[in-house]
LUMVO-208664 format. One record per residue (C-alpha): residue in three letters; x, y, z. Coordinates in steps of 0.25 Angstrom, whole numbers, plus 2048, in hexadecimal, padded with zeros to 3 digits. Layout:
ALAXYZ
...
***
This chain:
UNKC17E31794
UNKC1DE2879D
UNKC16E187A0
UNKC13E147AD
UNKC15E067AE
UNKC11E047BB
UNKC05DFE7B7
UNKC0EDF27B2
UNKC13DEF7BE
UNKC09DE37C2
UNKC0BDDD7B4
UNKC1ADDB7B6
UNKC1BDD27C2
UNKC0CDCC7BE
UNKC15DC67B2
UNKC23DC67B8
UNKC1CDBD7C2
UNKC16DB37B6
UNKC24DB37B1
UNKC29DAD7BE
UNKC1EDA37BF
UNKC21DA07B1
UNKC2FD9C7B5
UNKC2CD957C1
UNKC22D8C7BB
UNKC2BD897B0
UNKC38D867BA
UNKC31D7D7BF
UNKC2AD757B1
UNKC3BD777AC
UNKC3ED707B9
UNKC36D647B2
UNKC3AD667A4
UNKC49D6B7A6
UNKC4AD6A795
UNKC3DD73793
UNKC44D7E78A
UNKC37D85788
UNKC34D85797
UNKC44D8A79A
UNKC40D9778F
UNKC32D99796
UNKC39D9C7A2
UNKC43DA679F
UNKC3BDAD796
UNKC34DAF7A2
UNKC40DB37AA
UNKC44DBC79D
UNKC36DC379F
UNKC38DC77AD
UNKC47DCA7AB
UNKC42DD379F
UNKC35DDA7A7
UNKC3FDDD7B4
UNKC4BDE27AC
UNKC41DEC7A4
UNKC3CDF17B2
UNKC49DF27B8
UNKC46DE77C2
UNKC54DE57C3
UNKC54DD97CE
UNKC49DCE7C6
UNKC51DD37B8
UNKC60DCD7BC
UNKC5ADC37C4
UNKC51DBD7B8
UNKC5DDBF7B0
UNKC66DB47B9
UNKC58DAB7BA
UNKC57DAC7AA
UNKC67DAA7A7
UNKC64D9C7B0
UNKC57D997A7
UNKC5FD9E799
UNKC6AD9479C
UNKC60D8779F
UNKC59D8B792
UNKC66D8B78B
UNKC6CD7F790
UNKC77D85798
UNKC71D7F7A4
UNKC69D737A8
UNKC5CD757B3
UNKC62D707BF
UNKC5AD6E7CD
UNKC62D7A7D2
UNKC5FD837C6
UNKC51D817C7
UNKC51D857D5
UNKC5AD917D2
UNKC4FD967C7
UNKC44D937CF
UNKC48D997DC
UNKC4DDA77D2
UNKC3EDA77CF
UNKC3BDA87DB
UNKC45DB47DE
UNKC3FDBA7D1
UNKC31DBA7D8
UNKC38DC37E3
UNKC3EDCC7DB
UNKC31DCE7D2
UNKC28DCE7DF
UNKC33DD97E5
UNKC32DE17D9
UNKC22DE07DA
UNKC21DE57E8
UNKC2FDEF7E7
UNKC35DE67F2
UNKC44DE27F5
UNKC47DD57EF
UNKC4CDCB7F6
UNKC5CDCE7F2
UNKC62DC17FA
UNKC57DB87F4
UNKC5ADBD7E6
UNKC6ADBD7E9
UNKC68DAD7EC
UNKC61DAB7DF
UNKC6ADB37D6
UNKC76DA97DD
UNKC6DD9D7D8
UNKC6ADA37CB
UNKC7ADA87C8
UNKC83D9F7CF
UNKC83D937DB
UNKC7AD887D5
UNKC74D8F7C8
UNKC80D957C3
UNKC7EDA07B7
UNKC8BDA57AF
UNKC88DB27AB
UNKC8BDB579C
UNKC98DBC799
UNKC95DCB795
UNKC9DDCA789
UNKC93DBD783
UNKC88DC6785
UNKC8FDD577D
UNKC99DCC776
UNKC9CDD4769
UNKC9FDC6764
UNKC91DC2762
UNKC8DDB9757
UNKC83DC174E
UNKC7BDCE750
UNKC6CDD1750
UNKC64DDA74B
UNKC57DDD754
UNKC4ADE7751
UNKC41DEA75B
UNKC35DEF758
UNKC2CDF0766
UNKC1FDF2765
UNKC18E03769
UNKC15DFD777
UNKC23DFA77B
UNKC23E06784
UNKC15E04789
UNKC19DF578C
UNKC26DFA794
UNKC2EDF578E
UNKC3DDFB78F
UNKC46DF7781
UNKC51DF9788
UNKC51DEC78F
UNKC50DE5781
UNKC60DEE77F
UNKC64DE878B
UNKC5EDD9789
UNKC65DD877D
UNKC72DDD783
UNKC71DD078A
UNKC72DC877A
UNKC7DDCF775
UNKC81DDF771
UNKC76DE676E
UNKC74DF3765
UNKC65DFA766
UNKC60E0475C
UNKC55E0C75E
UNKC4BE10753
UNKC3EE15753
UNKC33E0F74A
UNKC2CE1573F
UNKC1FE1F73E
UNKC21E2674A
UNKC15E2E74C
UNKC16E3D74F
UNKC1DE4175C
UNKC10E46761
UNKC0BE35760
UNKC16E30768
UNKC11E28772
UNKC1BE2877B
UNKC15E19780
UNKC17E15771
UNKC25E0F76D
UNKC2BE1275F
UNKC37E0C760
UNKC3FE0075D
UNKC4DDFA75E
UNKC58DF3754
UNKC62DEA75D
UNKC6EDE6757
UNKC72DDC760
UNKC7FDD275F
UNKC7CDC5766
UNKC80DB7768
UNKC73DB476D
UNKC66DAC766
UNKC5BDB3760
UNKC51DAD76B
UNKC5ADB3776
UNKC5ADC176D
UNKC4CDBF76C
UNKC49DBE77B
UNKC4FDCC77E
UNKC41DD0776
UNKC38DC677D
UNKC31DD1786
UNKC2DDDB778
UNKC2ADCF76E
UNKC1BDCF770
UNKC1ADDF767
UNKC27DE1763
UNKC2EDDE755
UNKC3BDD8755
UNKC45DD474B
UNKC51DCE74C
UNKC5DDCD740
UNKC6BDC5741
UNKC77DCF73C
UNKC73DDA740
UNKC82DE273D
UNKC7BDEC732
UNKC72DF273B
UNKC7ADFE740
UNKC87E00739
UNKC86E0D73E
UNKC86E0874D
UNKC90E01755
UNKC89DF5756
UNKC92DF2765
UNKC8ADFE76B
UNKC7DDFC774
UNKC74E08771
UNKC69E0977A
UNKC59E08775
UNKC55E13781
UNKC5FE1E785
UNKC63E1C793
UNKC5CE2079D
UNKC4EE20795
UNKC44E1679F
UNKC3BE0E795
UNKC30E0779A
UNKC31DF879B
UNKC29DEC799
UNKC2CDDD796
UNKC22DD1794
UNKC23DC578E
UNKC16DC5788
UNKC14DD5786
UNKC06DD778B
UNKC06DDA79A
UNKC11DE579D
UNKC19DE47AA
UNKC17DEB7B5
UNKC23DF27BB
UNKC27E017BA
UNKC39E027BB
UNKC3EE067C9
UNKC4CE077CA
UNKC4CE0F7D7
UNKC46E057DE
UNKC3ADFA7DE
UNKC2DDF87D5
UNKC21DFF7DB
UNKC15DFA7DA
UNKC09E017D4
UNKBFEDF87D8
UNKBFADEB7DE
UNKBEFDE97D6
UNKBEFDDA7D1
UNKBEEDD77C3
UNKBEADCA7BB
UNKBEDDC67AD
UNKBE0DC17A5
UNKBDEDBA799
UNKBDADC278D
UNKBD0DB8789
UNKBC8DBC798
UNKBC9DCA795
UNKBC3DC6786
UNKBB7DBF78B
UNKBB5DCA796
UNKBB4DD578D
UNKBABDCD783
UNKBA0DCB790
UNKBA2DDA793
UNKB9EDDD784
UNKB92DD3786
UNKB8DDDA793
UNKB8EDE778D
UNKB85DE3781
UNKB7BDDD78C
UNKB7BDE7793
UNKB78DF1786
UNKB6DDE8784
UNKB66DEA792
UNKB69DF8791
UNKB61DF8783
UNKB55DEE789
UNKB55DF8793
UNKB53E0478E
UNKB45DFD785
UNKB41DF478E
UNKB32DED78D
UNKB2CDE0794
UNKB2EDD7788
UNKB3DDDA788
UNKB3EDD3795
UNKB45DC6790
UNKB4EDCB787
UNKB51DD5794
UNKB52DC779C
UNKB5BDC0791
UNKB65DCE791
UNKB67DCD7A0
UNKB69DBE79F
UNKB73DC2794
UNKB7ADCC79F
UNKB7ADC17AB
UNKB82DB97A2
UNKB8ADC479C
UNKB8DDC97AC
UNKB90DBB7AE
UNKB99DB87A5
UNKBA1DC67A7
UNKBA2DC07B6
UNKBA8DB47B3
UNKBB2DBA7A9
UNKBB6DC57B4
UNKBB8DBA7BD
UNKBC0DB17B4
UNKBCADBE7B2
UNKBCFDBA7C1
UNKBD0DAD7BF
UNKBDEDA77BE
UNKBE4D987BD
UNKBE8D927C8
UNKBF5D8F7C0
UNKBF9D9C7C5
UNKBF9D967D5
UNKBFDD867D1
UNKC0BD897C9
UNKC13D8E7D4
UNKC10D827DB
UNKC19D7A7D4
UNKC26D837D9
UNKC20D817E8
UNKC20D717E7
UNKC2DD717DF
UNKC33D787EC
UNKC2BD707F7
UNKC30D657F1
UNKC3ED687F1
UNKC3DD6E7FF
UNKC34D60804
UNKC40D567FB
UNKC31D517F6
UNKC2FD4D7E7
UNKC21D567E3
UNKC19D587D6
UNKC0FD627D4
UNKC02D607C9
UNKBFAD6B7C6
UNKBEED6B7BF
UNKBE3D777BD
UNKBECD7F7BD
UNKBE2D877B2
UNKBD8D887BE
UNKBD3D987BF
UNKBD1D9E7CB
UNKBCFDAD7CE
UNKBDBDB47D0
UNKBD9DB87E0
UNKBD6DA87E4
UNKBE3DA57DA
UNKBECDAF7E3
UNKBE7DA87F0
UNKBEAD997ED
UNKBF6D997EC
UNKBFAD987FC
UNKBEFD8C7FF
UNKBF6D857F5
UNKC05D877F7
UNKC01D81805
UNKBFAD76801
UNKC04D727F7
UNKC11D74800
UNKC0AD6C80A
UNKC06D5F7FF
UNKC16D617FD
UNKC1BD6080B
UNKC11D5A810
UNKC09D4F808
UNKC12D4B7FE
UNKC1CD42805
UNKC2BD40803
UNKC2FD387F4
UNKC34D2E800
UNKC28D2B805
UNKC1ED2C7F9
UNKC26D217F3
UNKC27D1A800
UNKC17D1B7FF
UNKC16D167F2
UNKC13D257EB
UNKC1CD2C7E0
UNKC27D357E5
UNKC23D407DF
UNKC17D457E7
UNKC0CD4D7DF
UNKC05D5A7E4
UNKBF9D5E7DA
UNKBF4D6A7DA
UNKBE7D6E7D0
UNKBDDD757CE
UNKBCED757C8
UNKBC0D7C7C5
UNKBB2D767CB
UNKBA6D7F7CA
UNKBABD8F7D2
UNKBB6D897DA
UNKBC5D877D6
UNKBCAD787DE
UNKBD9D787E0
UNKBE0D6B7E4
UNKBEDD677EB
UNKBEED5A7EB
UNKBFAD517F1
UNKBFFD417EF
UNKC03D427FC
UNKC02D3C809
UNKBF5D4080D
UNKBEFD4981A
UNKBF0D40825
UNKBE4D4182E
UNKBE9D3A83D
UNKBF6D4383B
UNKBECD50839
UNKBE3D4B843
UNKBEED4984E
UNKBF4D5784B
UNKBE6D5F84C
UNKBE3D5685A
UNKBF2D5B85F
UNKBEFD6B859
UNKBE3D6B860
UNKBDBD6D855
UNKBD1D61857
UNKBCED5A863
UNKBD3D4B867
UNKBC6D45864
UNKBC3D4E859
UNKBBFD4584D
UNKBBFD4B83E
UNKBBDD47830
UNKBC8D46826
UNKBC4D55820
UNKBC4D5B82D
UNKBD2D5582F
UNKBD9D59823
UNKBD1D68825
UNKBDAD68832
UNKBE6D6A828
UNKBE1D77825
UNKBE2D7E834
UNKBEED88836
UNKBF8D8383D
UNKBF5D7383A
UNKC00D6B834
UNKC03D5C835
UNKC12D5E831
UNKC1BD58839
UNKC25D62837
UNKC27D72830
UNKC2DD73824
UNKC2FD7E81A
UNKC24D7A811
UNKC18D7781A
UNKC15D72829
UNKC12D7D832
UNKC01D7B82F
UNKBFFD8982A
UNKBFED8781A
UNKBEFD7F81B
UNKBECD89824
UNKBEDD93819
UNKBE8D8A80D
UNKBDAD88815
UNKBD8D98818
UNKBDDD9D808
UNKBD4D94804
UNKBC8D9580B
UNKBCBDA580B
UNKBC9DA47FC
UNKBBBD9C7FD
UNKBC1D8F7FB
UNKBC2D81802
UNKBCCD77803
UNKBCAD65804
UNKBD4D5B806
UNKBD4D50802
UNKBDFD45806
UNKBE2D37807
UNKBEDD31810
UNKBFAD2E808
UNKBF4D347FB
UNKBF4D417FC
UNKBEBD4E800
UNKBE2D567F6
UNKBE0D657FA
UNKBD4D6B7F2
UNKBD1D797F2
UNKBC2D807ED
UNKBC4D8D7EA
UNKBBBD987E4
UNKBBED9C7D6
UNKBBDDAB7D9
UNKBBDDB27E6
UNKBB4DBC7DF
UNKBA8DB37DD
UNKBA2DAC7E7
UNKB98DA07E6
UNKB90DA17F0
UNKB81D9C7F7
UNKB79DA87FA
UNKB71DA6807
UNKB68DB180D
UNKB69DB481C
UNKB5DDBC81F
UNKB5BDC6813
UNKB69DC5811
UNKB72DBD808
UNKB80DB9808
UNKB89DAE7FF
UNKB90DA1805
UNKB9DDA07FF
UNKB99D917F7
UNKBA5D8C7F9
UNKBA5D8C807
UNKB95D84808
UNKB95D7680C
UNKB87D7480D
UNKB7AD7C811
UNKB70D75819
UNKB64D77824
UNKB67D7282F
UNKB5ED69838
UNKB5CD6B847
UNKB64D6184A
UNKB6FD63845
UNKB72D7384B
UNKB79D73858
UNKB7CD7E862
UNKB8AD7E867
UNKB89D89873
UNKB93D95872
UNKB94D8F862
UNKB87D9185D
UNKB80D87854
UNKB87D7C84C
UNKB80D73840
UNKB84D6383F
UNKB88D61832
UNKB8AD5282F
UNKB92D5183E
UNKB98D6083A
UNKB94D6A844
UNKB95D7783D
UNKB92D88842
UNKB87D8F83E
UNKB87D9C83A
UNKB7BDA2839
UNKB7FDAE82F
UNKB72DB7833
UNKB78DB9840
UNKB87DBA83A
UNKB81DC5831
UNKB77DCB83C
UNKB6BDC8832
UNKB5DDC3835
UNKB5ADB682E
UNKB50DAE82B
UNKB55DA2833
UNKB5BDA1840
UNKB5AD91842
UNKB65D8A83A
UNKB59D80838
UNKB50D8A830
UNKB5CD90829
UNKB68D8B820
UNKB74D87824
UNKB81D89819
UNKB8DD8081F
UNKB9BD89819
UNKBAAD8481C
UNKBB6D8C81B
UNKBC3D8A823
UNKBBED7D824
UNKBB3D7F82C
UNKBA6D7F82B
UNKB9AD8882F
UNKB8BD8982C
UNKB85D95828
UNKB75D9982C
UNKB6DD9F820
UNKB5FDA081C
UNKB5FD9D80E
UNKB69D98804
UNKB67DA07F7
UNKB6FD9A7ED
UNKB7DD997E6
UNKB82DA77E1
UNKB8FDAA7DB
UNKB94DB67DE
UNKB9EDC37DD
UNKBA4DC77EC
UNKBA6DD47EF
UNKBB0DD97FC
UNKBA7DDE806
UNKBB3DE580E
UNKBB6DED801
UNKBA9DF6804
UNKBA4DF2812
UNKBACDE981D
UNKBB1DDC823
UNKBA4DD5826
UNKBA6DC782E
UNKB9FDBB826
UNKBA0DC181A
UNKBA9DC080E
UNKBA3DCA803
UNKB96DCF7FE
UNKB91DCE7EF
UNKB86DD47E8
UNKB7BDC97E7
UNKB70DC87DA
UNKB66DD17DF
UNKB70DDE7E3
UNKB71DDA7F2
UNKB7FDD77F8
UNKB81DC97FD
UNKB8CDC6807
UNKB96DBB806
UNKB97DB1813
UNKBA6DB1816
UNKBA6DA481C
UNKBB3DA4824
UNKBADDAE82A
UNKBA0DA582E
UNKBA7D9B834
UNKBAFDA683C
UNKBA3DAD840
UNKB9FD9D844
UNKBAAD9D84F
UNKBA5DAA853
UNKBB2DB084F
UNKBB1DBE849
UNKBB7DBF83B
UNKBC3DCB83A
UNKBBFDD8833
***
């Protein structure tokens, strides 16, 4: 019977790629705490983790490269060398490389061979320079004791895929090594094999120099259900066999299946390929999920199923006086559904920690690349979202922190000229009010200057000579593509299209941005986001006989307008005075082609939206309430409909349709939104 491991495929580089975040975090906490032994270990068990997965699938690139990466990490935690500035940039620019070479593997691309030679070079001479150990240190027949070692894996060793072979060749690596294979005791009839089922285990007889713990570690990936024993003086073991020989666990040839894990629950996810690169068998995502989730979950399915019997049995004899226990079981079910909801949702839910730690790699580069001193504080790091907003933050705020490093923050010269600390400080952090997630970036910088962003829209052409505005409606400007107020290019940032994009990710994920700023202080960036991009809260209104749900977090106000205070801009339609605001109307019974009960903005109700920071008031007859509901993609089972975002399934069995109010305030300029 032969396994197909395909299915482990996401698993392997889902982990491998923890492993490498694991190292990169903790580079950059060593390059704080140089003496941090334990932090030194934690990295190159890492590093041995990933060196251990490849080399068992055959990943023959990421396997010789992590070795020279861990013999550099191996000689810092023994003291054979001391963290310099230019070994810290060696080992963190060789995670890097390893990122490639994992993401090539992934997708069955060409690595980058140059790229990868460079780092080698750093990694094995020039500045980080590596002496290999002589051969003879490692077989050395010299060695200073011998060790007798009993492996005892656990029956899934096979169904894990894991190959024992790569424990022969790991210990050849301490010192001369002679396997011995035996099978264990009450083997079951030939006819029970299971050919997924391992009955073996091994005796070593290994002559070594080497410490227990660096024996131990060849074992590292089988500790979790195997059984091993380790005895000093091991000479009596096989008097009848030449201890000097090297007898193989598997016969040449035979292909094992292989697996490797530090923690020996989720097995990788990688079939061997030698004649060429990995294939993919699905792009499915995957998430990991707390067992504790899955726990609760299972305990209010077990509850709905008992209400639901219930029901079923009131049913079945049902009479009038049973109507309030009947009432009482359906309330029970409501909160039953409920809660099953919310523990569904919180399955997605993900902390922000998984967006905010590689940000102190990218201020450690900008600041070497601007000569500027920066820290970078975090805090909320705990802060769930849902998995799909998670993945799409990440861009909005790379942006708006390369621009608070090359931007707001001034030189170390100049902050102590004006009085400040050298060390500028970016802080980023995140918190929970109500359904929205808010996430800051906030800088002690030198503050948005409003004449120098004024003068630049006046010269771009993007607001008139005469053309007064308020401090919000100046530091918006900061947000249109192609605006910048940097006097010249550079690598990080100048060339006025990062804001752009911060302003459209966000508000294409239902969120809003403020800012908040105060000349030679610094700026504060604050970002509202939903906490799920499957539940909407929305205000249900009614147009006509039919309903449809305002995204909440794009109302600023409802309101019924006076007589006064509607305009009529011919060739522009009508316009309402907001506080000196002149703002569109869109009437949505004529968007929709429905008939309604109003036609005069003065009998109806008017619901003032913004998104892409503008503003637009939307026509309806009623406003029904604040519903929180599950959005469903229209153009999965119909089509592209301009104005609307998604349809949900309302209270009473009727479909209710979602305003997509970017596509309100297009419709506004009478610009038709693209299929």
């Amino acid at each position: 019977m032969k396994i197909d491991l395909s299915r482990f495929q996401a698993a392997f580089f889902e982990e491998s790629a923890e492993h490498v975040t694991t190292m990169e975090e903790g580079l950059l906490q060593l390059e704080r705490r140089p003496d941090d032994l334990d932090l030194i270990n934690r990295i190159f068990r890492a590093a041995h983790s990933i060196k251990g997965n490849s080399g068992m699938f055959k990943l023959t690139a990421i396997t010789e490269f992590t070795h020279l990466l861990e013999n550099l990490l191996d000689q810092l935690r023994t003291g054979q060398r001391t963290l310099t500035k230019p070994v810290m940039d060696a080992l963190l620019e060789s995670t890097d490389g390893l990122k490639h070479l994992i993401e090539a593997a992934k997708t069955g691309e060409a690595h980058d061979e140059g790229r990868i030679a460079i780092l080698r070079e750093r990694l094995t001479g020039g500045a980080v320079h590596i002496e290999a150990p002589p051969v003879a240190a490692v077989h050395s027949p010299r060695a200073s004791r011998r060790v007798k070692i009993e492996w005892t894996p656990g029956p899934t060793l096979f169904q894990r895929g894991l190959d024992p072979v790569q424990i022969v060749k790991e210990l050849e690596h301490v010192g001369r090594v002679q396997t011995i294979l035996r099978g264990l005791e009450a083997l079951p009839a030939l006819a029970d094999l299971d050919p997924e089922r391992c009955y073996l285990a091994w005796t070593f007889v290994l002559d070594t120099a080497e410490s227990d713990q660096t024996i131990a570690e060849v074992f590292e990936f089988v500790r979790e259900d195997s059984q091993i024993v380790m005895e000093a003086d091991a000479a009596s073991v096989c008097p009848s066999i030449a201890c000097d020989s090297v007898t193989p666990a598997v016969p040449t040839g035979t292909s094992v299946p292989s697996r490797s894990t530090a923690t020996g629950d989720v097995p990788p996810a990688m079939v061997p390929n030698p004649a060429g690169p990995v294939a993919k068998k699905s792009d499915g995502a995957s998430i990991r999920v707390d067992t504790e989730k899955i726990d609760k979950l299972i305990n209010l399915v077990g509850e709905l199923v008992i209400t639901q019997s219930m029901l079923s049995q009131l049913g079945n004899h049902f009479e009038s006086p049973d109507l309030p226990v009947l009432q009482e079981r359906l309330a029970q079910l409501e909160r039953n559904t409920r809660e099953i909801q919310e523990r569904v949702m919180s399955i997605r839910m993900l902390p922000v920690a998984m967006v905010f730690n590689k940000f102190p790699r990218v201020v450690r580069d900008l600041a070497a690349k601007s000569g500027k001193d920066i820290q970078l504080i975090l805090a909320g790091e705990e802060t769930e979202l849902d998995k799909t907003v998670i993945e799409s933050i990440g861009d909005p705020l790379t942006h708006l922190i390369r621009n608070a490093a090359d931007h707001a923050l001034e030189s170390p010269e100049e902050r102590l000229a004006l009085g400040k600390p050298a060390q500028g400080t970016v802080r980023l952090s995140a918190y929970q009010e109500g359904g929205n997630i808010y996430i800051s970036v906030q800088d002690d910088g030198r503050g948005l200057n409003r004449d120098k962003i004024v003068a630049k829209a006046r010269a771009s052409g993007i607001i008139g000579p005469d053309e007064q505005l308020s401090d919000e409606q100046v530091w918006l400007l900061i947000f249109r593509a192609g605006f910048s107020t940097a006097e010249k290019v550079t690598e990080v940032s100048g060339r006025g299209v990062g804001m752009d994009v911060v302003r459209r990710n966000i508000e294409g994920l239902g969120g809003t941005i403020a800012i908040k700023t105060e000349a030679g202080q610094g700026t504060t960036f604050l970002l509202k986001l939903p906490l799920t991009l499957a539940i909407v809260e929305g205000m249900a209104v009614r147009v006509g006989s039919e309903t449809y749900l305002v995204p909440l977090l794009s109302i600023i106000e409802s309101l019924q307008p006076s007589a006064g205070a509607v305009k009529t801009i011919v060739g522009k339609g009508q316009v309402i005075n907001v506080r000196g605001l002149y703002i569109p109307i869109v009437r949505l019974y004529e968007a929709f082609h429905l008939e309604a009960d109003h036609t005069e903005p003065t009998q109806a109700i008017l619901i003032i939206v913004e998104t892409e920071s503008e503003r637009v008031a939307l026509m309806v007859d009623e406003l029904l309430g604040q519903q929180q509901v599950v959005i469903k993609n229209l153009e999965q089972n119909f089509h592209k409909v301009d104005g609307i975002a998604g349809a949900t399934i309302l209270g009473d069995g009727t479909v209710g349709f979602i305003v997509d109010v970017r596509g309100m305030l297009a419709i506004s300029r009478g610009v038709a939104v693209a299929a």
